[in-house]
N, C-alpha and C positions, 0 to 999 in steps of 0.2 A: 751238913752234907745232905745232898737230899736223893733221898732212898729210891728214885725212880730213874735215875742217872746208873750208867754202867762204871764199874769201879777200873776198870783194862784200860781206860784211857790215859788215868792216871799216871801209871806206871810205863808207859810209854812216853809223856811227857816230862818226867822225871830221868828218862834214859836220855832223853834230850840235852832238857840241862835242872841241876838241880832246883827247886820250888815250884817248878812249872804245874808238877803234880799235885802238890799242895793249892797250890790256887786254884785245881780244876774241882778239888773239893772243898773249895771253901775257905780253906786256913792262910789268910793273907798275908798277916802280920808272921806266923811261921815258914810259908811260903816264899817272903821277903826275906826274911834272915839265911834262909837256905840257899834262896839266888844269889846273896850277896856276899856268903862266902865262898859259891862254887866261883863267882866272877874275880873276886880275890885272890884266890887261886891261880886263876890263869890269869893274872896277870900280873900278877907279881913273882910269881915258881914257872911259869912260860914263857915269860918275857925275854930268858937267856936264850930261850931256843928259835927267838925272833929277834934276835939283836941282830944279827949280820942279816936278814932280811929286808933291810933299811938303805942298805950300802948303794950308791949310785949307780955302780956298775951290774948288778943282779937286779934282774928281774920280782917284783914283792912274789909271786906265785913259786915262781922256779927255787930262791931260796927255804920259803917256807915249808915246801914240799920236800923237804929232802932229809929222811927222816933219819938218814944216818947221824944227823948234828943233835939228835933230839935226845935228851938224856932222861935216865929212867925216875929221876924226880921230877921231873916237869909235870906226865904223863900221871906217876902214881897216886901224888896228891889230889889232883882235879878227880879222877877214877874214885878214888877210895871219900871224896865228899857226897859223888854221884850216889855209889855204893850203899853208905849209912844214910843216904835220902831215903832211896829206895826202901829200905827195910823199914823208915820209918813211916813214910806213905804207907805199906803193905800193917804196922802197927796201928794205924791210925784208923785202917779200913776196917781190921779187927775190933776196934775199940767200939767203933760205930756198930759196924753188924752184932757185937754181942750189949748195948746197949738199944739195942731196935729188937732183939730178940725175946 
């Protein structure tokens, strides 16, 4: 990671979607594996709450938007991958800063 980069962007990209943050510091191959299973996630645990968004007679926007159909696994899992990124990017920033210290 290089020490003259601001660490806040990170964590921001990472609230995005999970590895983003990782890759802004560097950890690729980590960063990779975190994109891939937040993308996993939603799409395989989301994908119920986008099934009838498909349907010929609904609009793709107007069904996907209707969050009454959206159940609380779909949401939790994605959430709680972002989550444990998060704390890890924020672990990783640690690890750095006290080995530069």
């Amino acid at each position: 990671m290089s020490r003259n980069r601001p660490v806040w962007p990170a964590y921001l990209l990472t609230l995005l979607a999970a590895g983003l943050g990782h890759w802004y510091l560097g950890a690729f191959r980590r960063g990779t594996l975190w994109f891939l299973t937040y993308l996993l996630a939603l799409v395989f645990l989301s994908a119920r709450s986008l099934s009838g968004a498909f349907d010929p007679g609904n609009p793709f926007v107007v069904s996907a938007l209707q969050f009454d159909s959206v159940a609380y696994v779909d949401v939790a899992v994605p959430l709680a991958i972002v989550l444990v990124c998060l704390t890890d990017v924020y672990a990783r920033t640690l690890t750095v800063a006290d080995d530069g210290a």
